[in-house]
C-alpha positions in Angstrom: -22.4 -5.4 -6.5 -25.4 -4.7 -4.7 -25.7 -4.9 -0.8 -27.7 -3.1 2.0 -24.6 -1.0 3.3 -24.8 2.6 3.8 -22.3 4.0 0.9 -19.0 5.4 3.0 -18.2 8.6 0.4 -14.7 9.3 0.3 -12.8 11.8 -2.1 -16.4 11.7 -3.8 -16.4 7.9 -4.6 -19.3 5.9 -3.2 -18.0 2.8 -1.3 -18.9 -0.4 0.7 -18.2 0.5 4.2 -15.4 -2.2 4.2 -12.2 -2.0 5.2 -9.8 -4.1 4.6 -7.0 -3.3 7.3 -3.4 -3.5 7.1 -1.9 -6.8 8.0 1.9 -6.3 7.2 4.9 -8.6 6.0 3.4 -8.7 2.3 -0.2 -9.9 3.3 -1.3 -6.6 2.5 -0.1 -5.8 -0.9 -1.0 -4.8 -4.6 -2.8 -8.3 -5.1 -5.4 -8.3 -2.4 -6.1 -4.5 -2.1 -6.4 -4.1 -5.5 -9.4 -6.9 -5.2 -11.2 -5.1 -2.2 -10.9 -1.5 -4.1 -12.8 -3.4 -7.0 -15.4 -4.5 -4.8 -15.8 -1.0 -4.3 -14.2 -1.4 -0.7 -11.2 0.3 1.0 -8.2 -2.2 0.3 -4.8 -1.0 2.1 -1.0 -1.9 1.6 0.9 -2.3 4.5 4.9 -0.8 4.2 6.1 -3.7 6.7 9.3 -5.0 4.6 7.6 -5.1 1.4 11.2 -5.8 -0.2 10.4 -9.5 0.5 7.7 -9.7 -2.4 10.2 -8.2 -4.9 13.3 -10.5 -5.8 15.6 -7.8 -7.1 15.2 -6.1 -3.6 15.6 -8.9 -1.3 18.9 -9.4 -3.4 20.4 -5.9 -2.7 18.9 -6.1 0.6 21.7 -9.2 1.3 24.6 -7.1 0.0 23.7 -3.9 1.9 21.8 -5.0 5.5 22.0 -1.5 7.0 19.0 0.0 8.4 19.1 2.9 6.0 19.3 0.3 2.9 16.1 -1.4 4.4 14.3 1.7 4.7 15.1 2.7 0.8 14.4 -0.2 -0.9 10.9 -1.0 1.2 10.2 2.5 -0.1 10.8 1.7 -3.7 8.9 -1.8 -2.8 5.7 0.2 -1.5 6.0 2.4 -5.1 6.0 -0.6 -6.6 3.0 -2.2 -4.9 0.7 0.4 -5.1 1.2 1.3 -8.9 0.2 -2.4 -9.5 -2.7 -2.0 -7.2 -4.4 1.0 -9.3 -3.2 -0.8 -12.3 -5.0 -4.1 -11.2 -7.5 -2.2 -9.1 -10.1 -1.4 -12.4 -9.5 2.5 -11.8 -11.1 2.2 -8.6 -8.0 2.8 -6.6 -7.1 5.8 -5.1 -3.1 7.0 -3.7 -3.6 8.7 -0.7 -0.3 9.4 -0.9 -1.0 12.1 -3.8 -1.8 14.9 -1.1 1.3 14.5 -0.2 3.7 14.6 -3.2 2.7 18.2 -3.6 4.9 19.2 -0.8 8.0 16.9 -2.0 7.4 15.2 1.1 10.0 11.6 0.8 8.6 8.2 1.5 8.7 8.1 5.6 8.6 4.2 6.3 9.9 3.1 9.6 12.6 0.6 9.0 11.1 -2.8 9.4 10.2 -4.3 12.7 9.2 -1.4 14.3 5.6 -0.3 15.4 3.1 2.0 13.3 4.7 1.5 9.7 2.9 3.7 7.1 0.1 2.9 5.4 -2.0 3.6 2.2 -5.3 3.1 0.9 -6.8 2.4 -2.0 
Protein backbone atom coordinates (compact mmCIF):
# COMPACT_ATOMS: atom_id res chain seq x y z
CA UNK A 1 0.00 0.00 0.00
CA UNK A 2 1.71 3.12 -0.69
CA UNK A 3 0.69 6.49 0.93
CA UNK A 4 2.42 9.80 2.01
CA UNK A 5 2.18 8.99 5.85
CA UNK A 6 4.98 9.27 8.12
CA UNK A 7 5.59 5.40 9.13
CA UNK A 8 4.41 5.18 13.06
CA UNK A 9 7.25 2.30 14.23
CA UNK A 10 5.94 0.28 16.93
CA UNK A 11 7.61 -2.93 18.51
CA UNK A 12 9.92 -2.42 15.20
CA UNK A 13 7.02 -2.82 12.64
CA UNK A 14 6.59 0.16 10.23
CA UNK A 15 2.96 1.29 10.19
CA UNK A 16 0.27 3.71 8.65
CA UNK A 17 -0.34 6.19 11.35
CA UNK A 18 -3.96 4.88 11.56
CA UNK A 19 -5.69 4.00 14.28
CA UNK A 20 -8.52 2.33 14.30
CA UNK A 21 -10.12 3.03 17.86
CA UNK A 22 -12.08 0.93 20.03
CA UNK A 23 -15.79 1.13 19.48
CA UNK A 24 -17.28 -1.65 21.87
CA UNK A 25 -20.36 -4.08 21.90
CA UNK A 26 -18.71 -6.32 19.11
CA UNK A 27 -17.99 -3.48 16.51
CA UNK A 28 -14.57 -3.77 17.35
CA UNK A 29 -13.61 -7.37 17.03
CA UNK A 30 -11.35 -10.04 15.15
CA UNK A 31 -13.04 -9.21 11.73
CA UNK A 32 -12.40 -5.51 11.35
CA UNK A 33 -9.08 -5.23 13.23
CA UNK A 34 -7.73 -7.98 11.65
CA UNK A 35 -8.47 -5.79 8.23
CA UNK A 36 -6.83 -2.52 9.48
CA UNK A 37 -3.54 -4.54 10.94
CA UNK A 38 -3.37 -5.83 7.16
CA UNK A 39 -3.39 -2.39 5.91
CA UNK A 40 -0.47 -2.13 7.95
CA UNK A 41 -2.70 0.08 10.49
CA UNK A 42 -3.35 -0.31 14.21
CA UNK A 43 -6.77 -2.28 14.42
CA UNK A 44 -8.07 -2.72 18.13
CA UNK A 45 -10.65 -5.11 19.84
CA UNK A 46 -12.76 -3.62 22.28
CA UNK A 47 -13.58 -6.16 25.63
CA UNK A 48 -17.21 -4.53 25.91
CA UNK A 49 -19.46 -7.92 26.24
CA UNK A 50 -17.77 -9.60 23.52
CA UNK A 51 -19.78 -12.90 24.61
CA UNK A 52 -22.61 -11.55 22.33
CA UNK A 53 -20.53 -12.54 19.00
CA UNK A 54 -20.02 -16.08 20.36
CA UNK A 55 -23.26 -18.31 20.52
CA UNK A 56 -21.99 -20.91 23.03
CA UNK A 57 -21.24 -17.86 25.46
CA UNK A 58 -24.34 -15.94 25.22
CA UNK A 59 -25.98 -19.38 26.01
CA UNK A 60 -24.17 -19.92 29.42
CA UNK A 61 -24.39 -16.42 29.88
CA UNK A 62 -28.51 -17.07 30.25
CA UNK A 63 -28.11 -19.87 32.73
CA UNK A 64 -25.45 -18.06 34.91
CA UNK A 65 -26.33 -13.89 34.80
CA UNK A 66 -23.99 -13.09 37.65
CA UNK A 67 -21.52 -10.36 37.29
CA UNK A 68 -18.68 -12.74 37.87
CA UNK A 69 -20.00 -15.21 35.02
CA UNK A 70 -20.12 -12.04 32.71
CA UNK A 71 -16.70 -11.11 33.44
CA UNK A 72 -15.33 -14.87 32.66
CA UNK A 73 -16.90 -15.68 29.71
CA UNK A 74 -16.20 -11.92 27.99
CA UNK A 75 -12.64 -12.91 28.94
CA UNK A 76 -12.64 -16.22 27.17
CA UNK A 77 -14.68 -14.16 24.32
CA UNK A 78 -11.71 -11.48 24.04
CA UNK A 79 -9.19 -14.79 23.71
CA UNK A 80 -11.20 -15.90 21.27
CA UNK A 81 -11.35 -12.64 19.14
CA UNK A 82 -7.95 -11.80 19.18
CA UNK A 83 -6.51 -15.40 18.16
CA UNK A 84 -8.79 -15.00 15.08
CA UNK A 85 -7.52 -11.58 14.52
CA UNK A 86 -3.67 -12.60 14.11
CA UNK A 87 -4.92 -15.66 12.45
CA UNK A 88 -6.94 -13.44 9.83
CA UNK A 89 -4.60 -10.48 10.35
CA UNK A 90 -1.79 -11.95 7.53
CA UNK A 91 0.93 -12.05 10.45
CA UNK A 92 0.69 -8.48 10.80
CA UNK A 93 -1.00 -8.53 14.17
CA UNK A 94 0.53 -8.07 17.19
CA UNK A 95 -1.01 -9.13 21.16
CA UNK A 96 -0.14 -6.51 23.28
CA UNK A 97 -1.30 -8.51 25.83
CA UNK A 98 2.06 -10.84 25.53
CA UNK A 99 3.98 -8.31 27.88
CA UNK A 100 1.77 -9.29 30.16
CA UNK A 101 1.33 -13.05 30.33
CA UNK A 102 4.94 -13.18 31.64
CA UNK A 103 3.83 -12.05 34.98
CA UNK A 104 0.63 -14.55 35.12
CA UNK A 105 -1.27 -11.47 35.16
CA UNK A 106 -5.50 -12.84 34.62
CA UNK A 107 -7.65 -11.20 32.06
CA UNK A 108 -8.85 -7.81 33.94
CA UNK A 109 -12.07 -6.90 31.99
CA UNK A 110 -14.52 -4.74 33.76
CA UNK A 111 -17.87 -6.51 33.73
CA UNK A 112 -19.88 -5.08 31.02
CA UNK A 113 -21.46 -1.65 31.11
CA UNK A 114 -19.04 -0.05 32.96
CA UNK A 115 -16.47 2.71 31.73
CA UNK A 116 -12.83 2.15 30.44
CA UNK A 117 -13.12 -1.67 29.45
CA UNK A 118 -9.68 -3.13 28.37
CA UNK A 119 -8.39 -2.94 25.23
CA UNK A 120 -5.88 -4.58 22.75
CA UNK A 121 -4.12 -3.75 19.70
CA UNK A 122 -3.16 -5.34 16.83
Amino acid sequence: MQNNFDPLIIRGKSLIPVVQGGMGVGVSASKLSSAVARENGVGTIASVDLRHLHEDLLAESKIDSSEEKYTRLNCIALDREIKKAKADSEGKGHDCRQRHESRQRPCRLRPSGLQNPVQTRL
